[in-house]
C-alpha positions, 0 to 999 in steps of 0.5 A: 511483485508478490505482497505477503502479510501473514497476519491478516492472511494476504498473498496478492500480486501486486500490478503496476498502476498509474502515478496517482495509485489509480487502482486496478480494482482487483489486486493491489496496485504499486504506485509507479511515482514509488520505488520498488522494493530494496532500493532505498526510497519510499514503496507505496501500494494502494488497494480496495478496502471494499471493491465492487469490481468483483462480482460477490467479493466480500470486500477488497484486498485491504479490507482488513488492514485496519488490523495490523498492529505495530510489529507485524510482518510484510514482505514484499518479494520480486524478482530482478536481473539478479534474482529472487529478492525478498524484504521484510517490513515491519509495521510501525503504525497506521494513520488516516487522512481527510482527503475531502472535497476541497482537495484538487485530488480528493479520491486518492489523496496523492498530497499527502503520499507525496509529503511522505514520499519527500522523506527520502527513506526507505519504507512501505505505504500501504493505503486505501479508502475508508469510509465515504472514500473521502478518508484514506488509511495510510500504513507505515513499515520499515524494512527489518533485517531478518 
């Protein structure tokens, strides 16, 4: 899966990471809990902000995702049995959440994906770590026809 955002300038292959969104490091990771793109449930991707993983790496894939307004444009491309297929998601809003020590799971915050995840409607989740990594940022798109 390939992960575009033409506004903050990001083409990143996207791996396939653990069920919790346990990160790679070096690329963003597909929650393997999520769906993939096109088929109508939540798709979710978690990636550094800030990683160390890269010897002098300015900052991870995420870093800039706090700079995303509603209406930008995300298009995840993947290829299937069928083909080449693209999505289009629009930006819709962005919110964080105290993922602290009192939660069992505080480093990825895996409560509260799930909550969403519940939702059974197609869209996108971006997240990542802010801060003392005790805060996650949680980016919300739904699909756009083009």
């Amino acid at each position: 899966m390939q992960l575009v955002i033409p506004s903050i300038h990001l083409n990143m292959q996207v791996v396939e990471g653990g069920s919790d969104g346990t990160e790679d490091g070096h690329y963003p990771t597909h929650y393997r809990s999520t769906d993939w793109p096109g088929e109508g449930e939540t798709v979710a991707i978690s990636a550094h902000h800030f990683t160390h993983a890269l010897p002098g790496a300015a900052g991870g894939p995420f870093l800039r995702l706090n700079e995303l307004r509603a209406g930008d444009v995300i298009f995840l491309h993947t290829l299937t049995k069928f083909g080449y297929q693209s999505v289009r998601y629009q930006v819709t809003g962005q919110r964080e959440f105290y993922c602290g020590p009192s939660w069992a799971d505080a480093r990825y915050c895996t409560r509260a994906l799930q909550g969403f995840t519940k939702l059974r409607q197609s869209k996108l989740i971006l997240t990542t770590c802010i801060g003392d990594g005790h805060t996650r940022r949680f980016l919300y798109a739904f699909p756009k026809k083009p």
